[in-house]
C-alpha positions as CSV (number, residue, x, y, z in Angstrom):
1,X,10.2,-56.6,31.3
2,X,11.9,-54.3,28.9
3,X,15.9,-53.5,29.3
4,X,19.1,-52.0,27.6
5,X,18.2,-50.1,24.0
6,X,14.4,-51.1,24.3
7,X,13.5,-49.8,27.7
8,X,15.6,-46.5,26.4
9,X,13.4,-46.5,22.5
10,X,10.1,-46.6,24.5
11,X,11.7,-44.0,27.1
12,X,12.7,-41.5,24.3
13,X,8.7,-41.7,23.1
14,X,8.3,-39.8,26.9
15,X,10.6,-37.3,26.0
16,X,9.0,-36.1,22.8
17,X,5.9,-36.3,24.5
18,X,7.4,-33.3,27.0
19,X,8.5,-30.9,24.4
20,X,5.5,-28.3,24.6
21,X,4.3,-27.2,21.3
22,X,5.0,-23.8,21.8
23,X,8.5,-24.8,21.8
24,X,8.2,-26.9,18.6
25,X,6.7,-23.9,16.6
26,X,9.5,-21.8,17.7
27,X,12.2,-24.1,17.0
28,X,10.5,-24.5,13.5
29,X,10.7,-20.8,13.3
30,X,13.8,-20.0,13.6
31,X,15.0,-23.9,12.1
32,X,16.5,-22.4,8.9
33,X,19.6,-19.7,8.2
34,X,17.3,-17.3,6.4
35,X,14.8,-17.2,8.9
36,X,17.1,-16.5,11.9
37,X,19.0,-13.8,9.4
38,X,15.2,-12.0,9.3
39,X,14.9,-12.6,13.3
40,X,18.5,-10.7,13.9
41,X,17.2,-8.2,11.6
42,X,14.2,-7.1,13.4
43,X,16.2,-7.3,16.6
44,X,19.0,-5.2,15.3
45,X,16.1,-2.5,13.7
46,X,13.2,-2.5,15.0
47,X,10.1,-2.9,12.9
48,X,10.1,-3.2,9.4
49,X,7.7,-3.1,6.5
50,X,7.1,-5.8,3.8
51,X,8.4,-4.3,1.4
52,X,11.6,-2.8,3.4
53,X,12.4,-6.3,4.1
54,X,12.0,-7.5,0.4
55,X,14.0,-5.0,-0.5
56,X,17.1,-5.7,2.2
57,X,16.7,-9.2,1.6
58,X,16.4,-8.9,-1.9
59,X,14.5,-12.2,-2.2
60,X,11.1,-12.7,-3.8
61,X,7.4,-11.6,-1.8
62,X,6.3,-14.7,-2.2
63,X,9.4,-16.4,-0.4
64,X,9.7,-13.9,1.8
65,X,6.3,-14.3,3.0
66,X,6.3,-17.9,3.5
67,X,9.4,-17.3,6.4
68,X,7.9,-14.7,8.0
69,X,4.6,-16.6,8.7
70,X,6.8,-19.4,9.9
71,X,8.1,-17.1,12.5
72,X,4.6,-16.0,13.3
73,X,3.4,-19.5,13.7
74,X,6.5,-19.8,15.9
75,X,5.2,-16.7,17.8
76,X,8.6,-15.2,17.2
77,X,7.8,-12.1,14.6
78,X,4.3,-10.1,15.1
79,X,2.8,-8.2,12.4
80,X,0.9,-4.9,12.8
81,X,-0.8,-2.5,10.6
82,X,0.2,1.2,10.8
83,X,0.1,3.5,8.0
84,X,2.7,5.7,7.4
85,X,2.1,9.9,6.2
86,X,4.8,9.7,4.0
87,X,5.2,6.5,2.2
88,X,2.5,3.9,0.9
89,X,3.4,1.2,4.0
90,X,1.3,-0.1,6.2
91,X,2.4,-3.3,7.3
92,X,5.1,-3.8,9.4
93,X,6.9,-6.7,11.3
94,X,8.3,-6.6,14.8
95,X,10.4,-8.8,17.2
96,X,8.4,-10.3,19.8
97,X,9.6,-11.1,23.2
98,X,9.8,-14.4,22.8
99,X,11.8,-13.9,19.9
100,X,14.3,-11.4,20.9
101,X,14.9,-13.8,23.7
102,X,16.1,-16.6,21.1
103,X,17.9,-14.5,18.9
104,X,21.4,-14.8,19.5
């Protein structure tokens, strides 16, 4: 029979066993300064284009790209396409429920 720090080490393996892995994406989302900074954004102003937010953050596309589909994975920003009449944008970024919900 197992007891003190071994029945607790097999024990915690139950625990990561009930994190769902909804929850595990969004904590990866939103795991790093620059990618909570792009959550508060959206929260704070609504959707955004691509290039609006390269612009703001003034960080490289490529960069910026990878953080966002971080937070997409982590079901925490949403992109849609919506063209604009006056400007050349048609991809924007949005909050999502989820994610407004887990910004602070």
């Amino acid at each position: 029979m197992e007891t003190g720090i071994w029945k607790l080490k097999i024990n915690f393996k139950d625990y990561l066993n009930q994190i769902p892995n909804e929850f595990e994406f969004a904590l990866k989302g939103i795991g790093n300064k620059f990618r909570l900074a792009l959550s508060i954004l959206l929260v704070d102003n609504g959707p955004l284009s691509f290039s609006n937010i390269a612009k703001i953050t003034g960080k490289e596309k490529s960069l910026i790209g990878n953080h966002i589909k971080k937070l997409e994975l982590g079901g925490i920003v949403q992109n849609f396409l919506q063209k604009k009449e006056d400007t050349n944008e048609y991809s924007f970024y949005e909050i999502t429920e989820k994610g407004a919900a887990l910004a602070p």
